[in-house]
Structures are given as C-alpha cells and as structure tokens.
C-alpha positions in Angstrom: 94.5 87.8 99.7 93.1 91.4 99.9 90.7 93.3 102.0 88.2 94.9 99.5 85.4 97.7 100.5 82.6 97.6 97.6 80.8 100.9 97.7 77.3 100.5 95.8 73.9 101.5 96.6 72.5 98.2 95.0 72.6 95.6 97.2 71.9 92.6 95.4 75.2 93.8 93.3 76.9 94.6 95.9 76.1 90.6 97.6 76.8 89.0 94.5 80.5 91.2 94.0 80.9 90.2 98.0 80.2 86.3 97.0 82.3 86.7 93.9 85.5 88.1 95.7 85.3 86.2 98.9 85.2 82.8 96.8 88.6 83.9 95.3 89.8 84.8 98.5 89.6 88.3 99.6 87.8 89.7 102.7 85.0 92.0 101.3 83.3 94.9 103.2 80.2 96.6 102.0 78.6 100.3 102.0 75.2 100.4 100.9 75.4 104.1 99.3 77.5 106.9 99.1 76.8 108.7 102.1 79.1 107.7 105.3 81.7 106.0 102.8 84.3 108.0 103.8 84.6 107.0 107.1 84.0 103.2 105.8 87.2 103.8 103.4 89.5 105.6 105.7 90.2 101.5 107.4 94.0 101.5 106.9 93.8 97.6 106.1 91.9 98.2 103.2 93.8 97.3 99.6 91.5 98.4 97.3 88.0 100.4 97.0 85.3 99.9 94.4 83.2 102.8 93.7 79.8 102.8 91.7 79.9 105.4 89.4 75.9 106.0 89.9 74.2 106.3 92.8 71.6 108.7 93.6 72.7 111.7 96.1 76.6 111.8 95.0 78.0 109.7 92.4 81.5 107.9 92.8 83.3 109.8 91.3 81.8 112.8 94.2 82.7 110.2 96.4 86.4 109.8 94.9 87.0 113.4 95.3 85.4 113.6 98.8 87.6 110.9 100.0 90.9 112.1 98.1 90.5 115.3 100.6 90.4 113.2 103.5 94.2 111.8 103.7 93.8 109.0 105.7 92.1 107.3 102.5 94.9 105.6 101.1 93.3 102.4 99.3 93.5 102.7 95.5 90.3 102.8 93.4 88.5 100.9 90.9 85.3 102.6 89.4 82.2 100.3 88.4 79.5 100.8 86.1 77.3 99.3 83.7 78.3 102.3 81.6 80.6 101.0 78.2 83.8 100.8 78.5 85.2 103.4 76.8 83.8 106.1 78.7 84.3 104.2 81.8 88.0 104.1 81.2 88.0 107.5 80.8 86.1 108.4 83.6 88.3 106.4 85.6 91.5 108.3 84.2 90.0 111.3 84.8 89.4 111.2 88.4 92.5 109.3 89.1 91.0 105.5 89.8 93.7 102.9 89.1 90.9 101.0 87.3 87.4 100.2 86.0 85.0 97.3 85.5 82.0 96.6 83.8 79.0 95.2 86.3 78.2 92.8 83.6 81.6 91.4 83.0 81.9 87.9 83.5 82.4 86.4 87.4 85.7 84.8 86.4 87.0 88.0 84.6 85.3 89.8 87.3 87.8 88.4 89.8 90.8 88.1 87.4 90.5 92.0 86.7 90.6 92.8 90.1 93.7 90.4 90.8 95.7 92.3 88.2 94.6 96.1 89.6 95.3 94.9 93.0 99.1 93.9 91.7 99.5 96.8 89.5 98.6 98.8 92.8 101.3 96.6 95.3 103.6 97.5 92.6 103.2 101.0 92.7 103.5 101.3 95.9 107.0 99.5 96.4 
C-alpha cells in the first residue's frame, strides 16, 4: 500500500487516523505539531502527507509553503480540517494540496478518500 505521514498536533486524531489507515493497509508515520515537520516530510518513501489545517504556532497551510521551499519534499498533500467543506476545498486549491478531508468523515470514506488521492497522485506522476 502506501507510506502516509499525518501531520497533526492532536494526538488522539492523529492515533485514530494512524489505526484507520494502517487497518486498510498503509504504513502511517506521525508528527505531533507543526514544528520539525519538515524534516519528518522530506523521507523520499513517503506517498502522501496530511496536513492539519489548525495548529497553534504555524498552521498547515504555513507548513505547506515551508515544505514546498525545501525541494526534497516531494510527497503530495491532502489538508484536513474540521472546517466545511467548501472552504476546505478551496483552501486546499489555493495552496496547491492535491486534496482535502473532513476530520469527521466517516472511517470507511475516511480511507476510501485517501485511496482515490493516493491514485489520482500515482497518476500524475506517470
């Protein structure tokens, strides 16, 4: 499957993601806040990031831009928020994240959304 970093500075989120993911098959790394992510996200084995879009200090889309300056951060990006969707989508286009999900969506669509961002992102890079 894939190897997913969850950025989040909630960790009971960031377990239950972890639980969520590695049930469906992925390998799942965590960072517990935004600071020292970077570093975390530049792992070249990594398929796919998700970013909280709040944390306190530098928010994820902060984060985003911090790690689009650091080249060797090639993973593609899905933001997550409890924010609606709407402006979550729109957040996400903004700052160049190849997705977005709700932290109350469903576990199964949970997992299903980030099965189709992770093929929408093999394709792109073929």
């Amino acid at each position: 499957m894939a190897n997913i970093l969850i950025i989040d500075d909630d960790p009971v989120f960031s377990d239950m993601t972890k639980q969520r993911l590695e049930r469906a098959g992925h390998h799942v790394a965590l960072h517990i806040g935004p600071f020292g992510a970077t570093a975390v996200a530049c792992d070249p084995s990594l398929d796919l990031i998700i970013i909280d879009v709040f944390m306190p200090g530098l928010s994820g889309p902060d984060v985003l831009g911090v790690m689009r300056k650091n080249a060797r951060v090639r993973a593609p990006v899905i933001f997550c928020s409890s924010m609606d969707d709407a402006p979550l989508r729109q957040l996400a286009k903004e700052h160049g994240a190849i997705g977005h999900i709700s932290k109350s969506t469903e576990r199964a669509e949970f997992v299903e959304t980030v099965g189709r961002v992770l093929a929408r992102a093999r394709r792109a890079a073929l």
